[in-house]
Backbone as ProteinMPNN parsed JSONL, in Angstrom:
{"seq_chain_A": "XXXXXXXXXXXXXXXXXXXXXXXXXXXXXXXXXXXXXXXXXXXXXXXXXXXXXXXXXXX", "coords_chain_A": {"N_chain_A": [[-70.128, -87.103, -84.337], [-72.62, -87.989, -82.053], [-72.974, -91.313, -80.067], [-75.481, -93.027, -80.303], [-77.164, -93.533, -77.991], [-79.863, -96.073, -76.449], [-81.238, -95.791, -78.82], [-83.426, -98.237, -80.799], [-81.854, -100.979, -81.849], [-83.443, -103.023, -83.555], [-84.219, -101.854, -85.7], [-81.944, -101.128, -87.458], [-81.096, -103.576, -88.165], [-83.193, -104.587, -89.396], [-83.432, -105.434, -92.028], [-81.88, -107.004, -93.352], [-82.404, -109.206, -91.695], [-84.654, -109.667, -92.236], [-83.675, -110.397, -95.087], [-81.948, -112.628, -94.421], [-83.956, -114.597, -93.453], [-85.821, -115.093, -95.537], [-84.347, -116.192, -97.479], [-83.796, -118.39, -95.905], [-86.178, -120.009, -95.7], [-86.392, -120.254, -98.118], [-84.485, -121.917, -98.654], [-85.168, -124.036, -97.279], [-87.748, -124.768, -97.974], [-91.023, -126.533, -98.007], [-90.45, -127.607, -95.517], [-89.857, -125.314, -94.276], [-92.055, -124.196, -92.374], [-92.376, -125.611, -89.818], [-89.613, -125.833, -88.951], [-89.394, -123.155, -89.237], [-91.103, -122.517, -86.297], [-90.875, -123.992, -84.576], [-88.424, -123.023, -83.974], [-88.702, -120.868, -82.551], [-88.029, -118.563, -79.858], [-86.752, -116.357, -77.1], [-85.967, -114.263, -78.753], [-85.857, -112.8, -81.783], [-83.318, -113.434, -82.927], [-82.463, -115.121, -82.151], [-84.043, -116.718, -82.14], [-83.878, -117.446, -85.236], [-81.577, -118.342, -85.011], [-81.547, -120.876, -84.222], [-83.484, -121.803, -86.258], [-81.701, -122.321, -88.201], [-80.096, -124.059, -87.406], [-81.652, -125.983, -87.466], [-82.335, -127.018, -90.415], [-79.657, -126.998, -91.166], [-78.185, -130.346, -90.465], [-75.762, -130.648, -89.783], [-74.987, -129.234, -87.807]], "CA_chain_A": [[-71.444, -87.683, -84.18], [-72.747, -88.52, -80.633], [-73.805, -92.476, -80.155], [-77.068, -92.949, -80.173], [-77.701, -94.712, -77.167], [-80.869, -96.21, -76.222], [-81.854, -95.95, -80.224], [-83.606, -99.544, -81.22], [-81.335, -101.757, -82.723], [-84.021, -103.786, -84.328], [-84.721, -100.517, -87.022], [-80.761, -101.502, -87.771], [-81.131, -104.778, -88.496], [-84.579, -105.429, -89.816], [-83.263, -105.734, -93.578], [-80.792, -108.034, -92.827], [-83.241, -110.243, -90.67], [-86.001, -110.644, -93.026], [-83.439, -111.276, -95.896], [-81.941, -114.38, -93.945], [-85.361, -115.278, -93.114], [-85.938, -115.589, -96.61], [-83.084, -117.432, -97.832], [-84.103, -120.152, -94.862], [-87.505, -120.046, -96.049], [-86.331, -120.56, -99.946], [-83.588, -123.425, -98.689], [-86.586, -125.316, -96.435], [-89.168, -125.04, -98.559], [-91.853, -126.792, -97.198], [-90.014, -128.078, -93.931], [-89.894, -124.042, -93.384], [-93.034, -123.283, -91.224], [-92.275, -126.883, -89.015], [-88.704, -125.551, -88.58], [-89.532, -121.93, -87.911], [-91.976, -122.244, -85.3], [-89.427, -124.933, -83.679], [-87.144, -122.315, -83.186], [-88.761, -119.584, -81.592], [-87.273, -118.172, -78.483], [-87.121, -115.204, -76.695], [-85.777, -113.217, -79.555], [-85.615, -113.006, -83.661], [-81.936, -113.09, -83.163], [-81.814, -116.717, -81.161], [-85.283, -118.281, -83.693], [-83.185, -117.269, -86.562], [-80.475, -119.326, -85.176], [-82.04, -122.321, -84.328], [-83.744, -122.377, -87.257], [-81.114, -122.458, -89.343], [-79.674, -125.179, -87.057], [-82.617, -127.593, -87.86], [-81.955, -127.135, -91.72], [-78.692, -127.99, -91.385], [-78.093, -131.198, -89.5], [-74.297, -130.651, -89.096], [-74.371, -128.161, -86.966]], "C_chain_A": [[-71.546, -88.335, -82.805], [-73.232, -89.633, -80.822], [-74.914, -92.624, -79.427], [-77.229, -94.209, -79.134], [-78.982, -94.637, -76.919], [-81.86, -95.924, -77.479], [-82.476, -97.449, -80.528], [-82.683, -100.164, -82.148], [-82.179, -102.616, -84.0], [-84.286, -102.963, -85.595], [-83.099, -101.193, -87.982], [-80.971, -102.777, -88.566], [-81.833, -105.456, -88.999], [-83.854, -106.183, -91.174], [-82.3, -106.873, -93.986], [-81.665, -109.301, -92.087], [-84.021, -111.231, -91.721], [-85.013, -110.998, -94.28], [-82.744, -112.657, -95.458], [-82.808, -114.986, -94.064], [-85.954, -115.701, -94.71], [-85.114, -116.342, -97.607], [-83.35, -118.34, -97.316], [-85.408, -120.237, -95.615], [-87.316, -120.746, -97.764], [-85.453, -121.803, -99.871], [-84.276, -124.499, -98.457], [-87.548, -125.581, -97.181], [-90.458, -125.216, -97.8], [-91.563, -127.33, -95.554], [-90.088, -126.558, -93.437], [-90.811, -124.15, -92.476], [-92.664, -124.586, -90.07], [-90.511, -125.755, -88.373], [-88.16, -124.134, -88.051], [-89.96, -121.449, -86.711], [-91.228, -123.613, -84.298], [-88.928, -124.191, -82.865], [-87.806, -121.031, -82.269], [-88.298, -119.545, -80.031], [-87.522, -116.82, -78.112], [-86.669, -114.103, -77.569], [-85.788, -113.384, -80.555], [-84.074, -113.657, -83.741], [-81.802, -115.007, -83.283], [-83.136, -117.575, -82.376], [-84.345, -118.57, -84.623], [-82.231, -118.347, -86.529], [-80.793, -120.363, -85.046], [-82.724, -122.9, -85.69], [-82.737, -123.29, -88.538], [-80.21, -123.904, -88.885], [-80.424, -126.102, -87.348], [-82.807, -127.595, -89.251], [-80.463, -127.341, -92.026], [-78.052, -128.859, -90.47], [-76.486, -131.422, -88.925], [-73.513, -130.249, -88.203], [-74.93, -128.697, -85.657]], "O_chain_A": [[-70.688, -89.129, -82.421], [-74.076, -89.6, -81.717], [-75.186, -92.398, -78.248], [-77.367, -95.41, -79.366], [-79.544, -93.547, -77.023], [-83.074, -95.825, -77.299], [-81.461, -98.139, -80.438], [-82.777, -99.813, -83.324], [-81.706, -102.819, -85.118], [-84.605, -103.618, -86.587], [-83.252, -101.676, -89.104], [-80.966, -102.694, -89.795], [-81.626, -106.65, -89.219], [-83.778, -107.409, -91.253], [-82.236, -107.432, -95.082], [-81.156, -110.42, -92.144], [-84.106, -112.429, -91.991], [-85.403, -112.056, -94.773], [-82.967, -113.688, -96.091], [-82.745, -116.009, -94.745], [-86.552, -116.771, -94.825], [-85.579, -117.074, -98.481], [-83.269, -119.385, -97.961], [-85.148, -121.035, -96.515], [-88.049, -121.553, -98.338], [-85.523, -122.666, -100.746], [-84.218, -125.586, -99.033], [-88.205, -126.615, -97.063], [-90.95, -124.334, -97.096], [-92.394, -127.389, -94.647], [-90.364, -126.409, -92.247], [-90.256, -124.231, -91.38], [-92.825, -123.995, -89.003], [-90.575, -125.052, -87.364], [-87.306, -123.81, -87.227], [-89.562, -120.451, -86.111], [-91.476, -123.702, -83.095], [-88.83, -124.28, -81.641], [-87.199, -120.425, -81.386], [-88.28, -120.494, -79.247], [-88.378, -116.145, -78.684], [-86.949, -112.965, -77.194], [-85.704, -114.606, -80.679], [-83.786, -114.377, -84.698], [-81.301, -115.785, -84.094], [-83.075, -118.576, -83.091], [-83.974, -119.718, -84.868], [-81.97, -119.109, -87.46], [-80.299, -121.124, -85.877], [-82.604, -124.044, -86.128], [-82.892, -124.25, -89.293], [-79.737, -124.682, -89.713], [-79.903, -127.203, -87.53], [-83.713, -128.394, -89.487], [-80.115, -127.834, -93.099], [-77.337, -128.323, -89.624], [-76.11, -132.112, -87.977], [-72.361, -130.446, -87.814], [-74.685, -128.118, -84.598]]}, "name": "protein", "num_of_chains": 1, "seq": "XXXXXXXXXXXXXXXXXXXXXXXXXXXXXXXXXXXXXXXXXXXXXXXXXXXXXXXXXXX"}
């Protein structure tokens, strides 16, 4: 099998994305939409992570 370069990664990874995104969303509750729109950044990858940094304060 030849690697598919220059294929979108994001097709890869959607299903995986949005179920984090819903796990944070079901842990936050109502702090979700305050703590998702916090995190945005220049990618899903980097929101995702911040978000999840401002639901848990240990990190």
């Amino acid at each position: 099998m030849r690697p598919q370069i220059g294929v979108p990664m994001w097709q890869q990874y959607r299903a995986a994305y949005e179920t984090m995104r819903l796990h944070l969303q079901e842990g936050l509750g109502d702090e979700f939409p305050r703590a998702w729109s916090a995190s945005q950044a220049t990618d899903q990858y980097t929101a995702l992570d911040s978000a999840l940094r401002i639901g848990d304060p240990g990190r």
